[in-house]
C-alpha atoms as an extended CHARMM CRD file, in Angstrom:
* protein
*
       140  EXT
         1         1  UNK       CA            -13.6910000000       25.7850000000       15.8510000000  PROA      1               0.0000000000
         2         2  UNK       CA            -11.4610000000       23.5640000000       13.4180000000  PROA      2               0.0000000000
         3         3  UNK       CA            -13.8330000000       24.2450000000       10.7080000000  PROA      3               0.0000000000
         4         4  UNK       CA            -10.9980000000       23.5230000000        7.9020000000  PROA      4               0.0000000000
         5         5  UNK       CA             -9.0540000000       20.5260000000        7.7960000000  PROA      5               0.0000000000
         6         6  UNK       CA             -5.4230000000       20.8420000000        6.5830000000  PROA      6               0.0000000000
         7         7  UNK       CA             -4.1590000000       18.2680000000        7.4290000000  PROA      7               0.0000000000
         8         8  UNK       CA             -1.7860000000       15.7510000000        5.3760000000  PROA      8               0.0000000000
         9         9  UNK       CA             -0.3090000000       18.8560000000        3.6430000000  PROA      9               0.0000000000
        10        10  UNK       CA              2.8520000000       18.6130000000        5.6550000000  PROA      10              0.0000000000
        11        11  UNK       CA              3.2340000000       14.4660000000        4.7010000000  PROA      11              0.0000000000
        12        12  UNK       CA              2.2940000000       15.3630000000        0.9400000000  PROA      12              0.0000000000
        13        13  UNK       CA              5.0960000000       18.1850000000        0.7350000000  PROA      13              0.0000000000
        14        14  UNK       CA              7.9110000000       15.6830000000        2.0370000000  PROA      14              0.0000000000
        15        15  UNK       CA              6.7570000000       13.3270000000        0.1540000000  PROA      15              0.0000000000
        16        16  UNK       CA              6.8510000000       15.4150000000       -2.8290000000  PROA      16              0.0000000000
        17        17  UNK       CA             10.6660000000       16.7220000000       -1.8320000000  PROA      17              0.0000000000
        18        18  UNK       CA             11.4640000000       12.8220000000       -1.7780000000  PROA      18              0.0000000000
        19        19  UNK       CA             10.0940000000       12.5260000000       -5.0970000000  PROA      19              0.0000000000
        20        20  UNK       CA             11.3920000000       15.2610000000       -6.4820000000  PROA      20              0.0000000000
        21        21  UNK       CA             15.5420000000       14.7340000000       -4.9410000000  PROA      21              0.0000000000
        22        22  UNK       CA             14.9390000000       11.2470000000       -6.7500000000  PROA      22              0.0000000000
        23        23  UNK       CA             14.1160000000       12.5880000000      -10.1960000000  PROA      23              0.0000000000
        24        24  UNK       CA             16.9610000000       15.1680000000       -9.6150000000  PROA      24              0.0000000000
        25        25  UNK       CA             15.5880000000       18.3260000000       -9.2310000000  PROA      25              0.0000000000
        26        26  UNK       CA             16.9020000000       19.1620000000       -5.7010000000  PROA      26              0.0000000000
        27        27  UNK       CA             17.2080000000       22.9690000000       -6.9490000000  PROA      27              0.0000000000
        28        28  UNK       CA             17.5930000000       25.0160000000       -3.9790000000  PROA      28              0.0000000000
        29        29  UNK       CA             17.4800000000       28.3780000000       -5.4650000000  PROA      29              0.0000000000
        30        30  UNK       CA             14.2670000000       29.9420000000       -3.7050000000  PROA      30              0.0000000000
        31        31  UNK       CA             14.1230000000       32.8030000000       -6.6180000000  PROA      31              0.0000000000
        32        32  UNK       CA             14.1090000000       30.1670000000       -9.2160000000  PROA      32              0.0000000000
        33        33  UNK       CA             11.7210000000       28.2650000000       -7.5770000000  PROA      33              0.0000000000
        34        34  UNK       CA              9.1720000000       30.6070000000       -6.8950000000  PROA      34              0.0000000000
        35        35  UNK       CA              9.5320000000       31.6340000000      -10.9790000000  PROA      35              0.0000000000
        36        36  UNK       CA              8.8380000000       28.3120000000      -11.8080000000  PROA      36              0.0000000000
        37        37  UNK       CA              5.8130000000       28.3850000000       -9.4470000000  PROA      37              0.0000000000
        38        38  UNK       CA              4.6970000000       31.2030000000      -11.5410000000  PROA      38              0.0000000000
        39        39  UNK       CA              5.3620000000       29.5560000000      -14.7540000000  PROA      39              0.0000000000
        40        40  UNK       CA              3.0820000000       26.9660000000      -14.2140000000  PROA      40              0.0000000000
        41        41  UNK       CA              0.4120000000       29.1790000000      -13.1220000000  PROA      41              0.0000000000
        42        42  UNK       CA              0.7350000000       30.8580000000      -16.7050000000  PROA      42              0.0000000000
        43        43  UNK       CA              0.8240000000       27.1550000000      -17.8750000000  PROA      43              0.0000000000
        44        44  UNK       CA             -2.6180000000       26.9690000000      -16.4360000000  PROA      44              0.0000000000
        45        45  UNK       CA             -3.6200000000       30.0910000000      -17.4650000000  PROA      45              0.0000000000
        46        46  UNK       CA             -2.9700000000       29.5020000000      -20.9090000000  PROA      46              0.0000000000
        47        47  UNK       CA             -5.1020000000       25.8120000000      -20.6650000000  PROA      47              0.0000000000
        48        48  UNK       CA             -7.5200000000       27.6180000000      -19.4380000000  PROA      48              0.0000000000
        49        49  UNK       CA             -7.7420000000       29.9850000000      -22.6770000000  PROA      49              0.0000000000
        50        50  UNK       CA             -7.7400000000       27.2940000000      -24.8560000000  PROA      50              0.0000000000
        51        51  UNK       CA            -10.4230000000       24.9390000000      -23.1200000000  PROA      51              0.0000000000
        52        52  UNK       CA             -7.7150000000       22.4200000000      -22.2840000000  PROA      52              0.0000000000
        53        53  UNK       CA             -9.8160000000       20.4920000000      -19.7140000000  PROA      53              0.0000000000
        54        54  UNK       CA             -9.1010000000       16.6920000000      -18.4160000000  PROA      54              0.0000000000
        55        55  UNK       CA            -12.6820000000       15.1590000000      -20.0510000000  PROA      55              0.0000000000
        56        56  UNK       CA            -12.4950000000       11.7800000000      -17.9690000000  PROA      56              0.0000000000
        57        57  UNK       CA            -16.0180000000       11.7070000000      -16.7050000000  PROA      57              0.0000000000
        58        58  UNK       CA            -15.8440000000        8.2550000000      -14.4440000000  PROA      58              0.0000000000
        59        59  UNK       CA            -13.0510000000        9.1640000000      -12.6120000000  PROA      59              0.0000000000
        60        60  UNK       CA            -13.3060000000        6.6160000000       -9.8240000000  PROA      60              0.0000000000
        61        61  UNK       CA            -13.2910000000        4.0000000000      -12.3440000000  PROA      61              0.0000000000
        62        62  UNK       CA             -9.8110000000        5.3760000000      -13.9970000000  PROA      62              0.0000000000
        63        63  UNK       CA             -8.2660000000        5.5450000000      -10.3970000000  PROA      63              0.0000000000
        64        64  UNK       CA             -9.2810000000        1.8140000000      -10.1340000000  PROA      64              0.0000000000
        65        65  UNK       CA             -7.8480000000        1.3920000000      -13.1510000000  PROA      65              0.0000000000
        66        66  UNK       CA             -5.1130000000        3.1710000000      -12.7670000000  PROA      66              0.0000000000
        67        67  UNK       CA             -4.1080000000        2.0560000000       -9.3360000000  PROA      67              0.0000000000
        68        68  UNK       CA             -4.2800000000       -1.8240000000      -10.9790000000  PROA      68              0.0000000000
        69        69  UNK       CA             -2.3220000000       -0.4450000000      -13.5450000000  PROA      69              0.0000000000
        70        70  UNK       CA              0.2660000000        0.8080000000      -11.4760000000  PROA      70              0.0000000000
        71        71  UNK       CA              0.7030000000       -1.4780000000       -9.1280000000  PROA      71              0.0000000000
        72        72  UNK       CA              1.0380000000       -3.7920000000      -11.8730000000  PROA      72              0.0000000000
        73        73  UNK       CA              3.9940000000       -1.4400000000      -14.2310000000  PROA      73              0.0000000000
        74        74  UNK       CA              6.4120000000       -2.8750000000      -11.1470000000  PROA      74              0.0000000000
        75        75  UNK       CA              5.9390000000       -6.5970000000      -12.2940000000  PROA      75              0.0000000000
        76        76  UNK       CA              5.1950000000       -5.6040000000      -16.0790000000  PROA      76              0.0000000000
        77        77  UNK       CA              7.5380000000       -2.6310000000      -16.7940000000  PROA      77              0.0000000000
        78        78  UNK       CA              6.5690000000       -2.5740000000      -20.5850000000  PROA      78              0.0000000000
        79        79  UNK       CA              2.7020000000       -0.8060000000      -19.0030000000  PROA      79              0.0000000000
        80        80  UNK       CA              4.7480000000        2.2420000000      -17.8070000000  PROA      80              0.0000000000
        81        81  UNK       CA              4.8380000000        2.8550000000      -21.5790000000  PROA      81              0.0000000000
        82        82  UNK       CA              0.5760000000        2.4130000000      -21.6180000000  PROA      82              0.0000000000
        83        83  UNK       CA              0.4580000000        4.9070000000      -18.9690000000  PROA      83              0.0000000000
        84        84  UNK       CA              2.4220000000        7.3490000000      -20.5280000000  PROA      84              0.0000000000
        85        85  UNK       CA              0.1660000000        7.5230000000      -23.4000000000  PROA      85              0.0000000000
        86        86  UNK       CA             -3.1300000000        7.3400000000      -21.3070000000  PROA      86              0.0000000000
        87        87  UNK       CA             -1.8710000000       10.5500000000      -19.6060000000  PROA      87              0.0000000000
        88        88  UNK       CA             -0.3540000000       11.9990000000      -22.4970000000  PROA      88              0.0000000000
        89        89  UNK       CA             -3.8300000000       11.7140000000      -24.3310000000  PROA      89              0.0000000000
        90        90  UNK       CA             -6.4000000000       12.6470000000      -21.3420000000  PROA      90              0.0000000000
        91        91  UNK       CA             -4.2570000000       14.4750000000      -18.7910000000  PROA      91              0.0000000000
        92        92  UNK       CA             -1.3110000000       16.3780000000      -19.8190000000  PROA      92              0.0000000000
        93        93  UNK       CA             -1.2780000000       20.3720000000      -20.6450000000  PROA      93              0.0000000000
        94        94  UNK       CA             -4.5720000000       20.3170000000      -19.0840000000  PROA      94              0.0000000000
        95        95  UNK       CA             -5.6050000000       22.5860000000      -16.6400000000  PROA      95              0.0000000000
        96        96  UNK       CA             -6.1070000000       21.0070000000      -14.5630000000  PROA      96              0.0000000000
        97        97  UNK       CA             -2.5310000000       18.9440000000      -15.2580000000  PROA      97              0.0000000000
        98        98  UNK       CA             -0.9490000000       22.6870000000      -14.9000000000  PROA      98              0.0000000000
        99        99  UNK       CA             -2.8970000000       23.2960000000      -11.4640000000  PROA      99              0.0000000000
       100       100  UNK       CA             -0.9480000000       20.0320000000      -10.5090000000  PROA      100             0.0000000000
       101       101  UNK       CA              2.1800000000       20.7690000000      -11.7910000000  PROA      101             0.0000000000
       102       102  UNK       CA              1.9010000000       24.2580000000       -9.7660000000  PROA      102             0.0000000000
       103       103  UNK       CA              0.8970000000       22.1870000000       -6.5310000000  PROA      103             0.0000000000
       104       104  UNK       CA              3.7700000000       19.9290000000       -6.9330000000  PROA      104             0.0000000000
       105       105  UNK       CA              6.3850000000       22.8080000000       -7.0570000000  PROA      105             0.0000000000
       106       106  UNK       CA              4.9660000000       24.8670000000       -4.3540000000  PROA      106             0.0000000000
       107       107  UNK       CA              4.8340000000       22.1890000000       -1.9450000000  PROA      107             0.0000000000
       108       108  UNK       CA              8.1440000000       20.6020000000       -2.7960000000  PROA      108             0.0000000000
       109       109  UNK       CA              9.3230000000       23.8710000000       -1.6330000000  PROA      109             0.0000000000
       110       110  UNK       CA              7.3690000000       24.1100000000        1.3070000000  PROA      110             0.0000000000
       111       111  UNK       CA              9.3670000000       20.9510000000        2.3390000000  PROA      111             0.0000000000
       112       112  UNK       CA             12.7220000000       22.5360000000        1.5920000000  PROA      112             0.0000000000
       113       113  UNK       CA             12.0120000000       25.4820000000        3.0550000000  PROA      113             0.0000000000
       114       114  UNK       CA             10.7410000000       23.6540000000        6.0840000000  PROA      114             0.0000000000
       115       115  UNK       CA              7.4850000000       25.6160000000        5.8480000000  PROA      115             0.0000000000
       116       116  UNK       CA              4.5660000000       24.4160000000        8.1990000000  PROA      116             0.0000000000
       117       117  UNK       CA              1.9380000000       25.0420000000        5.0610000000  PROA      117             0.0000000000
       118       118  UNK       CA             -0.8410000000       23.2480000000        7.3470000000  PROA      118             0.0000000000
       119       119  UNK       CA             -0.5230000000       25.9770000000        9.6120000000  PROA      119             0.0000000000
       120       120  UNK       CA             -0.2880000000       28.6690000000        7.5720000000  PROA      120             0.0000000000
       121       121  UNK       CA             -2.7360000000       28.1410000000        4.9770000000  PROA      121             0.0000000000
       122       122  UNK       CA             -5.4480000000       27.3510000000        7.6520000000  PROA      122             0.0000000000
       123       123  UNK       CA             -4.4480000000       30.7390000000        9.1940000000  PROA      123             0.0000000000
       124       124  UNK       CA             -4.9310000000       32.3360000000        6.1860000000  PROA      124             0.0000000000
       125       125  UNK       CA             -8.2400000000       31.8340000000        5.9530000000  PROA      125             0.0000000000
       126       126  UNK       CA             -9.1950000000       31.6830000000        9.2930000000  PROA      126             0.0000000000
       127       127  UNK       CA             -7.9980000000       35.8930000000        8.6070000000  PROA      127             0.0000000000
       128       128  UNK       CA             -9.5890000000       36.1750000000        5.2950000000  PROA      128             0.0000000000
       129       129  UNK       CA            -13.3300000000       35.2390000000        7.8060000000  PROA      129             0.0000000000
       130       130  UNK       CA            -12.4350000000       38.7240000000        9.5310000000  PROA      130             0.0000000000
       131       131  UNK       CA            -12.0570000000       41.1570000000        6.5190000000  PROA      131             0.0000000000
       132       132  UNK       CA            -15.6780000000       41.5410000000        5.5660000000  PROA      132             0.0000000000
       133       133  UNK       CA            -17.4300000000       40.9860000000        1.8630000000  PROA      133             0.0000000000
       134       134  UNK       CA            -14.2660000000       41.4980000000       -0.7820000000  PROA      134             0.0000000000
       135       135  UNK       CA            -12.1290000000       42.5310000000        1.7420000000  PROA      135             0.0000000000
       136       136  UNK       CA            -13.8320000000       45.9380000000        1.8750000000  PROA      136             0.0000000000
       137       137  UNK       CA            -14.7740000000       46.6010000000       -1.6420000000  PROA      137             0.0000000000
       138       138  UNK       CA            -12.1090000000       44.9390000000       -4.4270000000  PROA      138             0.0000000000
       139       139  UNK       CA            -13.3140000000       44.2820000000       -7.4240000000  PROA      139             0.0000000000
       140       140  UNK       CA            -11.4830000000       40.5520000000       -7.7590000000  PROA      140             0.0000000000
């Protein structure tokens, strides 16, 4: 019956509070949070009107190339500075760079909040299956 698989959400959202407590942005005020949620969902919404798209087309190859890359910046700090640009150029204010930032901030509060967001989200939808075609007639 396990028909979707959440799991690892729970690791990524510590992981992502970890991150995010080491960068300095242990902000625990919820209401700010959630705004900032929203903000990047705007972020992405506005990418999205201006065909802001990541173009990389071989993408295993650049997470070959970037995993060399970055396992090499800790022996060679001086190719932090040649990532920066690669993701400056082909990633960020994408859409799909916004749709990550938004991912980033929900889960990192998720983990704060000590949410279970396996649980939840697979609940969610396991609900959404019982409410019929558009959820009895919405238009979106």
């Amino acid at each position: 019956m396990n028909k979707y698989s959440t799991t690892g959400l729970n690791a990524l959202s510590k992981e992502v509070r970890a991150d995010t407590l080491e960068l300095g942005f242990g902000n625990t005020d919820v209401p700010l949070r959630t705004a900032l949620i929203h903000s990047e969902m705007s972020e992405a919404f506005e990418a999205f009107r201006m065909d802001k798209f990541c173009e990389i087309k071989d993408k295993e190859f650049e997470k070959d190339w970037l995993e060399r890359l970055k396992t090499e910046m800790e022996a060679k700090p001086e190719l932090k500075l040649r990532y920066q640009e690669y993701f400056k150029h082909h990633i960020k204010d994408t859409f799909e760079d916004e749709l990550a930032d938004t991912l980033i901030r929900l889960l990192d509060l998720c983990a704060q909040m000590d949410v279970d967001i396996e649980y939840h989200v697979e609940q969610k939808l396991y609900f959404n299956k019982t409410r019929g075609y558009k959820f009895g007639g919405k238009k979106f």
